[in-house]
VOBA-145380 format. One line per 8 residues: number of its first residue (from 1); their letters; for each residue z, x, y of N, C-alpha, C. Coordinates in steps of 0.05 Angstrom, whole numbers, plus 5000, padded with zeros to 4 digits. Last residue first. Layout:
BEGIN
NUM	A	Z X Y Z X Y Z X Y; ...
END
This chain:
BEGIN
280	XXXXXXXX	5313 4604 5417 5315 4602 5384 5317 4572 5380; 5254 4603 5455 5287 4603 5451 5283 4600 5425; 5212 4620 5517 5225 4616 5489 5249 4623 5483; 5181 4598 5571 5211 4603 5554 5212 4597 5530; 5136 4612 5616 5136 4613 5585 5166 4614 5576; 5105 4599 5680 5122 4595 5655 5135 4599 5635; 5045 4605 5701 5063 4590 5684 5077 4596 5667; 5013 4648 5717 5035 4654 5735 5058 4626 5715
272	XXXXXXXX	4952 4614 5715 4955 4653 5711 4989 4647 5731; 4944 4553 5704 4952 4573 5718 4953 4598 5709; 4921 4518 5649 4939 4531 5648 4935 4547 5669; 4882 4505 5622 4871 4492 5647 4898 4498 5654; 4880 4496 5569 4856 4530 5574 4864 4521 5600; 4898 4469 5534 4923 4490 5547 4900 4513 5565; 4881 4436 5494 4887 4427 5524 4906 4449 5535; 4855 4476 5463 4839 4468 5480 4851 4459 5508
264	XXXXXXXX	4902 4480 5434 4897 4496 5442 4875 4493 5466; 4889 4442 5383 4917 4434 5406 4912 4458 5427; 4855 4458 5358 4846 4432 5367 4866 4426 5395; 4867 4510 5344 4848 4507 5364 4849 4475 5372; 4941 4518 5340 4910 4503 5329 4890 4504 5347; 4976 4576 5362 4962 4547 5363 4937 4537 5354; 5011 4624 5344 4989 4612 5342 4996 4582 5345; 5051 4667 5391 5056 4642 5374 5024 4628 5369
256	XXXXXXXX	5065 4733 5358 5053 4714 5377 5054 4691 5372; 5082 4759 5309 5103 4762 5341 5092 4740 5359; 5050 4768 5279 5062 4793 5287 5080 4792 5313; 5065 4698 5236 5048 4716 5263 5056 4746 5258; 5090 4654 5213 5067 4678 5201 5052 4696 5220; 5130 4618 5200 5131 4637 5213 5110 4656 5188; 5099 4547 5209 5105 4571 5196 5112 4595 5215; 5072 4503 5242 5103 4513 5226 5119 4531 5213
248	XXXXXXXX	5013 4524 5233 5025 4500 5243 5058 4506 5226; 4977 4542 5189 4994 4561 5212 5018 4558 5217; 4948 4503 5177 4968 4517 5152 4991 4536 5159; 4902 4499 5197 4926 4480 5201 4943 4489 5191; 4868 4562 5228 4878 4551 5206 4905 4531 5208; 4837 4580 5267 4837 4562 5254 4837 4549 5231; 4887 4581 5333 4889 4592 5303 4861 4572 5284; 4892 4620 5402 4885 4593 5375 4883 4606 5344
240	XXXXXXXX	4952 4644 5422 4931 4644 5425 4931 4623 5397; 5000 4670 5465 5001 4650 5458 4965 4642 5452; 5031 4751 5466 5004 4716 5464 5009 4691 5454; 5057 4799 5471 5055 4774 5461 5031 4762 5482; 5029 4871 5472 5040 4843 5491 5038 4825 5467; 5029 4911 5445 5039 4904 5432 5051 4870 5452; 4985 4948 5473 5011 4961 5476 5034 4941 5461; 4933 4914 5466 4950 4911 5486 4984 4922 5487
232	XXXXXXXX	4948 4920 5395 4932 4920 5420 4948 4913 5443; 5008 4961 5370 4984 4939 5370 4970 4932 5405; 5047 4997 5381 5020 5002 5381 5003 4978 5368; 5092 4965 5388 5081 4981 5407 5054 4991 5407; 5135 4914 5357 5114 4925 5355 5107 4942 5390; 5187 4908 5375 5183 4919 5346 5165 4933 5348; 5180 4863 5408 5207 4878 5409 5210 4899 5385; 5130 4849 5450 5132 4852 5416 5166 4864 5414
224	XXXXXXXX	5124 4824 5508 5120 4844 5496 5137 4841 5470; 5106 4786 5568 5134 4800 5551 5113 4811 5533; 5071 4754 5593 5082 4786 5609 5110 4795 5587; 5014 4740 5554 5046 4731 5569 5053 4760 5570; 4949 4711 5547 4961 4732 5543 4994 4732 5571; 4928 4666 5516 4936 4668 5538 4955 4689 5534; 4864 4661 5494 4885 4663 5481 4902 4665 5513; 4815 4623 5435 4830 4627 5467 4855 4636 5473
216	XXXXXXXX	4796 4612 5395 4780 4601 5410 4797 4612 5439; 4833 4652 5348 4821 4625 5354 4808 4627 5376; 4841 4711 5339 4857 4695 5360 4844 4665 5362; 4810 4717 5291 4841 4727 5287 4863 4711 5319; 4766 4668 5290 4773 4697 5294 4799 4691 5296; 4735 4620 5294 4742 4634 5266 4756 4656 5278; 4710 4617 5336 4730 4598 5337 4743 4607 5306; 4679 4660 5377 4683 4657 5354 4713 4644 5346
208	XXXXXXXX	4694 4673 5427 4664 4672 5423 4668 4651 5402; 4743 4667 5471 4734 4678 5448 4718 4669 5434; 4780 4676 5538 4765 4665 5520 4757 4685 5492; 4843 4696 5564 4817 4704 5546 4801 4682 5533; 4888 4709 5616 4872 4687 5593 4848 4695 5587; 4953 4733 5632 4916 4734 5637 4910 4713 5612; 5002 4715 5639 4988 4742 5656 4965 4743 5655; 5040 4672 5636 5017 4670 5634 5005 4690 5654
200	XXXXXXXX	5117 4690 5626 5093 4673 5644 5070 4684 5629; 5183 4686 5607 5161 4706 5605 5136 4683 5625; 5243 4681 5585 5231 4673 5602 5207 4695 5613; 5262 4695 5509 5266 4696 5539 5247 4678 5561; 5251 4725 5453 5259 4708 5467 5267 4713 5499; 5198 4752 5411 5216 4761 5430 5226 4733 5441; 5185 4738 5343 5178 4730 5371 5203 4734 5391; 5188 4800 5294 5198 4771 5319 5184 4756 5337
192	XXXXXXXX	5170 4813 5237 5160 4818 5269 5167 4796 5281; 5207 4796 5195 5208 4825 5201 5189 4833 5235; 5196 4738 5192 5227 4757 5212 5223 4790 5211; 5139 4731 5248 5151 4731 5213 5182 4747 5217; 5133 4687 5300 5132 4709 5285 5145 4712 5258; 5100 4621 5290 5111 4642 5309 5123 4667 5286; 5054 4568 5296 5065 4587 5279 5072 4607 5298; 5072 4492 5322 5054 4520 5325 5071 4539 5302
184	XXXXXXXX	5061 4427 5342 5074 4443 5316 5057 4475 5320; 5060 4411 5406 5056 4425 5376 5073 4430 5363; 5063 4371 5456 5082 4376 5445 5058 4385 5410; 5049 4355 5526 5045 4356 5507 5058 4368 5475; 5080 4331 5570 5042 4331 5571 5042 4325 5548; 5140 4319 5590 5130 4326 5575 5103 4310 5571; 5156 4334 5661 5152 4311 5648 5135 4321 5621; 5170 4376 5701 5188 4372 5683 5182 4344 5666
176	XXXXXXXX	5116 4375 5714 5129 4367 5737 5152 4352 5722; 5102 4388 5648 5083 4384 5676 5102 4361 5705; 5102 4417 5595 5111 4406 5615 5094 4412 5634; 5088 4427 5521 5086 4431 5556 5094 4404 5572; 5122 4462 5468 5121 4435 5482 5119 4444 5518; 5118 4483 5412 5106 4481 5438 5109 4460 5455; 5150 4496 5358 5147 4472 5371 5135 4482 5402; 5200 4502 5313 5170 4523 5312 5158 4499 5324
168	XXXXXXXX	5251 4502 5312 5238 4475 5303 5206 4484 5300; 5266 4550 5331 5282 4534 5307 5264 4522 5305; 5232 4562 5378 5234 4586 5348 5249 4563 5324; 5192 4524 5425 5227 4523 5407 5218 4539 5378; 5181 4541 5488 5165 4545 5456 5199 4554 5444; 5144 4517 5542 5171 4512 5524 5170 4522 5492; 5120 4519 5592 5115 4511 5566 5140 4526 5562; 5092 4478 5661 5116 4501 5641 5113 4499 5612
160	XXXXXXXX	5068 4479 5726 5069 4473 5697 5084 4495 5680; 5072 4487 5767 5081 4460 5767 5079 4451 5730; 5080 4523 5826 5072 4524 5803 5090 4501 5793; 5045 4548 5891 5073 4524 5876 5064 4531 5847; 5047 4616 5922 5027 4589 5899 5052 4570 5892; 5047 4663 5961 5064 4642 5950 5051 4614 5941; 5016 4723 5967 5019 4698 5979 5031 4679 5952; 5044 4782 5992 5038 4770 5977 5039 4747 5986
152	XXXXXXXX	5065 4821 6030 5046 4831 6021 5036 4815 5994; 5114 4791 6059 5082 4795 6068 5056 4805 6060; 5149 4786 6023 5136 4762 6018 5114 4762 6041; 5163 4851 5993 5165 4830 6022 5145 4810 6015; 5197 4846 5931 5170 4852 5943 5170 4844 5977; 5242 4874 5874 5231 4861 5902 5203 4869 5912; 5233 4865 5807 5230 4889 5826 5229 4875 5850; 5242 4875 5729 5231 4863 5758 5234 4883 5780
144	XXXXXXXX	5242 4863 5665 5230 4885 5681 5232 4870 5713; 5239 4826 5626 5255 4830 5641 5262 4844 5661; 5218 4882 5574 5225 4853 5575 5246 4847 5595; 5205 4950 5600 5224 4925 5572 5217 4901 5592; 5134 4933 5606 5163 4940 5586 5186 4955 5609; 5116 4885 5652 5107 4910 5636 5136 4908 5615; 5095 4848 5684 5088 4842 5671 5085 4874 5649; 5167 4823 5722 5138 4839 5724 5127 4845 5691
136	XXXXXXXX	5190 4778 5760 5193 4787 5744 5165 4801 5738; 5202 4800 5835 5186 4783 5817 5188 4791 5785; 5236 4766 5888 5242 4781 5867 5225 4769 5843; 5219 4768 5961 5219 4757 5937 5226 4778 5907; 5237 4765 6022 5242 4791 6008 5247 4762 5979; 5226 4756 6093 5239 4749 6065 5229 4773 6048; 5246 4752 6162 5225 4763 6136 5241 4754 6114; 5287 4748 6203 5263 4726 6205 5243 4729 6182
128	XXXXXXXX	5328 4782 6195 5311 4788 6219 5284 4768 6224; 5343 4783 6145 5375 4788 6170 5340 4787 6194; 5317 4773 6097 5320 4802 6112 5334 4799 6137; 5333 4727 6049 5321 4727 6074 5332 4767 6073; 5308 4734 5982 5332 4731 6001 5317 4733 6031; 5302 4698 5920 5293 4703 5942 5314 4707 5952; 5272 4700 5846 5303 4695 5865 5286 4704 5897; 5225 4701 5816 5253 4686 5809 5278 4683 5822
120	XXXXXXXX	5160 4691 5809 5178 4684 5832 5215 4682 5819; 5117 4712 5769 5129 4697 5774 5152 4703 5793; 5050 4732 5792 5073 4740 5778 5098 4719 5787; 4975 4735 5781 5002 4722 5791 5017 4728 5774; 4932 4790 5784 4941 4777 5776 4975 4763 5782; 4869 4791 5823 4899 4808 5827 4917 4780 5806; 4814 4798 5773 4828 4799 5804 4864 4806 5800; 4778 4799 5732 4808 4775 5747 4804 4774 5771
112	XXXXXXXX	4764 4845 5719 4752 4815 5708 4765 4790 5726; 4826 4867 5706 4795 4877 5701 4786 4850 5695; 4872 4854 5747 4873 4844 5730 4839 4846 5717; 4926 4895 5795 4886 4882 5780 4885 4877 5751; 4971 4911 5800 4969 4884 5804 4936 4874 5794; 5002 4960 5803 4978 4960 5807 4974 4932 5790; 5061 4980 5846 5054 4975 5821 5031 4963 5824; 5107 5039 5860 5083 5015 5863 5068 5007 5835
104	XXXXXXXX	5173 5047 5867 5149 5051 5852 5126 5029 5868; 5214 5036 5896 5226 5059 5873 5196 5058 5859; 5216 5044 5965 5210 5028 5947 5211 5047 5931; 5276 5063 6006 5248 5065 6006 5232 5048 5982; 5327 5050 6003 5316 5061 6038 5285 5066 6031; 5342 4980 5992 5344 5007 5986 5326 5025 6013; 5351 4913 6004 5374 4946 6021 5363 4977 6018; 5330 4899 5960 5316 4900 5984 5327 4916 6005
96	XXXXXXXX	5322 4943 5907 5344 4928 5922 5329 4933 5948; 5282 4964 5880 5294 4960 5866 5309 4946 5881; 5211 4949 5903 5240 4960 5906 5252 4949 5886; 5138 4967 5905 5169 4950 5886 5191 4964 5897; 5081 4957 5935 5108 4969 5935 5135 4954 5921; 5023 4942 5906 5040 4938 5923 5066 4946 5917; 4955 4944 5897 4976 4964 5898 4995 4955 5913; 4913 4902 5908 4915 4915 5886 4948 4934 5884
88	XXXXXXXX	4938 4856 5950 4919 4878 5955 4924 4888 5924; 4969 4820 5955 4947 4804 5974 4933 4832 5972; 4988 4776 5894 4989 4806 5910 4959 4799 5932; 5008 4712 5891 4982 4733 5888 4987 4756 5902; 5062 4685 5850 5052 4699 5874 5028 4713 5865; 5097 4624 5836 5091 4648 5830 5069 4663 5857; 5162 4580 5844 5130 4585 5851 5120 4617 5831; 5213 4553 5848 5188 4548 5839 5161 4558 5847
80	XXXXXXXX	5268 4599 5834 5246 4590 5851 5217 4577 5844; 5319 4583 5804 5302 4601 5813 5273 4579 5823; 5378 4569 5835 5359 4561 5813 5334 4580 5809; 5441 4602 5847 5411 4590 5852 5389 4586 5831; 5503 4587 5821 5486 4594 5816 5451 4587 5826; 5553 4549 5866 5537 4556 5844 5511 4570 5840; 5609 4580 5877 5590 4570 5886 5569 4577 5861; 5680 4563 5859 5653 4578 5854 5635 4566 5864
72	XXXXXXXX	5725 4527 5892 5702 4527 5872 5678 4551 5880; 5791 4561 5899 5766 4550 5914 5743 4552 5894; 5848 4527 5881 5831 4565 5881 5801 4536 5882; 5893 4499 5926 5881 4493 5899 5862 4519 5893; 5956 4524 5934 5929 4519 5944 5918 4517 5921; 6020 4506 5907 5998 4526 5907 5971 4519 5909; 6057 4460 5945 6047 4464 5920 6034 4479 5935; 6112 4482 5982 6092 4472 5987 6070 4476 5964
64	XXXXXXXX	6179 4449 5988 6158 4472 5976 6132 4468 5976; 6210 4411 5987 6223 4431 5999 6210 4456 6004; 6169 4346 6003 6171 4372 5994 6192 4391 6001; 6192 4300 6054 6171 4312 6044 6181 4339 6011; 6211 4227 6024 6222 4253 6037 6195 4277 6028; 6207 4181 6001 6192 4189 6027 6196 4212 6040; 6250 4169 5970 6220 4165 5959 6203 4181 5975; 6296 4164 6001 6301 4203 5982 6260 4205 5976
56	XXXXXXXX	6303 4123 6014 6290 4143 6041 6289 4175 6024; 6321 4092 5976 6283 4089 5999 6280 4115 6010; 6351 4131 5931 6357 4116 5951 6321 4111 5965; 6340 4138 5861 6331 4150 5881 6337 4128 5908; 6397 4126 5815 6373 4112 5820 6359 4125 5862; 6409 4176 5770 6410 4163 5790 6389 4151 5798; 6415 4192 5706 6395 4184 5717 6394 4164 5749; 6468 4213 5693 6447 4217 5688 6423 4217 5692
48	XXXXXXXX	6518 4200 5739 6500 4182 5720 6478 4215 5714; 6556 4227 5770 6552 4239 5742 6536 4219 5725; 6560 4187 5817 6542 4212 5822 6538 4231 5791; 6554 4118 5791 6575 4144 5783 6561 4165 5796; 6537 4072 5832 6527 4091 5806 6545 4115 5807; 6567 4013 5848 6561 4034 5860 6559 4054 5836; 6543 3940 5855 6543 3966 5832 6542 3991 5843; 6564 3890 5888 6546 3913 5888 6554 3928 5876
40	XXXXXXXX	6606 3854 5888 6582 3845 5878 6559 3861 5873; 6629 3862 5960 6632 3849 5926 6606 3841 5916; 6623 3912 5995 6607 3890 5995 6601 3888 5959; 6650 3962 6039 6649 3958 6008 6639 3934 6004; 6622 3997 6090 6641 3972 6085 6633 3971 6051; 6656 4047 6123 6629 4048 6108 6645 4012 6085; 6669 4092 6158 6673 4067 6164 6647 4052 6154; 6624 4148 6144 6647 4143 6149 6644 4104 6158
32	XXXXXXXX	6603 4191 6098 6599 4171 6119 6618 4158 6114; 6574 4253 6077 6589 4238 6087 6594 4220 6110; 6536 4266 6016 6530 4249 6050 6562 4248 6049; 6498 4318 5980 6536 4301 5982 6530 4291 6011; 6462 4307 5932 6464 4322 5965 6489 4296 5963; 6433 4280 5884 6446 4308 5880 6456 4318 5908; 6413 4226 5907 6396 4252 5895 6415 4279 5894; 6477 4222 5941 6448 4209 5935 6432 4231 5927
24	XXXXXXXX	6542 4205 5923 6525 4225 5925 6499 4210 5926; 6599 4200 5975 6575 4188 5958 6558 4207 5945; 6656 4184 6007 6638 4204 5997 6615 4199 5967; 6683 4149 6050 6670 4149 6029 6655 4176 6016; 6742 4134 6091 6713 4163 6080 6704 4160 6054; 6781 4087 6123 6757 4101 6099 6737 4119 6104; 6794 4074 6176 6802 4097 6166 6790 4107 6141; 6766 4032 6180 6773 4054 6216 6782 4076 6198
16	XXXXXXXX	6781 4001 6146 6750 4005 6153 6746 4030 6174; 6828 3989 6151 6828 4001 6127 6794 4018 6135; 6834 3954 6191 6849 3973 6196 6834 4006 6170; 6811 3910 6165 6799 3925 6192 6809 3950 6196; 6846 3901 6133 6815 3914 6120 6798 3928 6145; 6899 3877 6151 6892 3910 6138 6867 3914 6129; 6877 3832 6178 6889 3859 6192 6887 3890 6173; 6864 3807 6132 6839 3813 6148 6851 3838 6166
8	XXXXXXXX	6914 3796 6110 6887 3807 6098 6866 3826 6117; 6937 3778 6152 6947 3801 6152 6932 3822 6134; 6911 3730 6154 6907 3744 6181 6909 3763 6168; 6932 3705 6104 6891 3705 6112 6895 3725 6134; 6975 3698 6116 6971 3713 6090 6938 3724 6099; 6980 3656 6163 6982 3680 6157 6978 3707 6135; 6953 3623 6129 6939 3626 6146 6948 3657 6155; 6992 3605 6089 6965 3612 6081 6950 3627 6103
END
C-alpha cells in the first residue's frame, strides 16, 4: 500500500513539471503552466455559450473609449425685468450693437406725457465697462426693436404683468408673478384679430364719458391691428373700458380687448412700460 501511495504521488509530481494546460478565459487563450487539477471543480468547455467571466476579466478597463457625452446647450436668457425712460426725446437705435453707426432715431415724446417707457428684452455688455439694452419698440410690424446704450436711458424695475388668454377670453394681472386679478373681457371678432404676442403699456387715456366707445379708460399697447391700418391711432391695439356686461366673453371688438369699467378701474394704477402677452 505504501508503496503504491509513493509511486502515485511520484508520478503526479512528475506529471505537474510537465502539464500545459490551455484554458480559455473570456474568449483570450492563457497559457499556464504546472497548473494543479483540484477534484471536485467544474472546468467550463471554452465552446460553452455563456462562460462564466474570471474576477479579474470584471475589472478589466475598456479596449475603447465610449463617445464623449455632446455638451448641454446653454440656456436661453430670460429677458430682462425692467423697462426704460429715454433721458431726451430723440435717441439713436441700432440694429446690432457691433454696427458702425445707428440705423435710425427714434422720437420717444409722448404729447401730454413726456418721454414714454419701453420695454427691456435682452442686454449685452460692450467689452469696455458700458452696456447696450435691446428695446422692443412701439411702432409697425409687431416686434419691431432696436439697441440703445444704457447711457442715454434710465432703467425702471417693472413688477406688473397682464396676461390676456384669446381661448378662454380672460385678463388676468399679475403682480410679482402672483395673480391680483382675473376678467372675463371681449377680444377681437375673427374677421378683426387680436394680434398675439408680447406687447407693453405705451400710453393711458382717461375718458370723460363712462358710456363711450372706450369706457372710462383706455391703455393704449405698443402692438398694432394685424388687419386694421386706418383706424385711429394708425390701428394700435388697446386694452380699454366697456359699458356694456354683455362684452365680457365675447369676441366683439376691432382687435382690442374691452374691459368692464367696473374691472377696468383696478388697472388705471398700471406703469407706462407693463407687459402685455397675449396668446391663443
Amino acid at each position: 500500500m505504501g508503496d503504491r501511495g509513493f509511486g502515485a504521488h511520484d508520478r503526479l509530481v512528475r506529471a505537474r513539471r510537465r502539464l500545459t494546460i490551455i484554458i480559455c478565459i473570456m474568449g483570450v487563450v492563457v497559457r499556464r503552466a504546472s497548473i494543479v487539477v483540484v477534484a471536485g471543480i467544474l472546468l467550463l468547455s471554452c465552446s460553452s455559450p455563456e462562460p462564466r467571466p474570471s474576477p479579474s476579466a470584471a475589472v478589466q478597463q475598456p479596449t475603447s473609449e465610449p463617445p464623449p457625452a455632446s455638451p448641454k446647450p446653454e440656456p436661453e436668457p430670460e429677458p430682462a425685468a425692467w423697462a426704460v425712460v429715454p433721458l431726451k426725446r430723440y435717441i439713436a437705435m441700432w440694429n446690432k450693437p457691433t454696427d458702425p453707426k445707428p440705423a435710425f432715431v427714434f422720437d420717444s415724446l409722448l404729447p401730454g406725457v413726456g418721454f414714454g417707457r419701453m420695454l427691456v428684452t435682452a442686454e449685452r455688455g460692450d467689452g469696455s465697462g458700458g452696456r447696450w439694452l435691446k428695446l422692443e419698440l412701439p411702432i409697425r410690424p409687431n416686434g419691431a426693436d432696436g439697441w440703445v446704450r444704457d447711457d442715454e436711458v434710465q432703467v425702471v424695475p417693472r413688477h406688473d404683468e397682464l396676461v390676456i388668454d384669446l381661448s378662454n377670453r380672460t385678463l388676468t394681472h399679475l403682480r410679482e408673478e402672483k395673480v391680483v386679478d382675473r376678467f372675463r373681457v371681449g377680444v377681437g371678432q375673427p374677421q378683426y384679430p387680436t394680434a398675439i404676442g408680447t406687447f407693453y403699456v405705451w400710453q393711458k387715456v382717461n375718458f370723460d364719458q363712462w358710456y363711450g366707445p372706450y369706457g372710462i379708460y383706455a391703455l393704449g399697447l405698443s402692438g398694432f391691428s394685424p388687419v386694421l391700418s386706418d383706424w385711429p391711432g394708425g390701428g394700435r391695439m388697446a386694452i380699454h373700458g366697456t359699458s356694456d356686461p354683455s362684452d365680457r366673453g365675447q369676441q366683439v371688438s376691432h382687435g382690442c380687448i374691452r374691459v368692464y369699467n367696473t374691472d377696468m378701474k383696478t388697472l388705471r394704477t398700471l406703469p407706462l412700460g407693463t407687459p402685455v402677452i397675449i396668446r391663443r
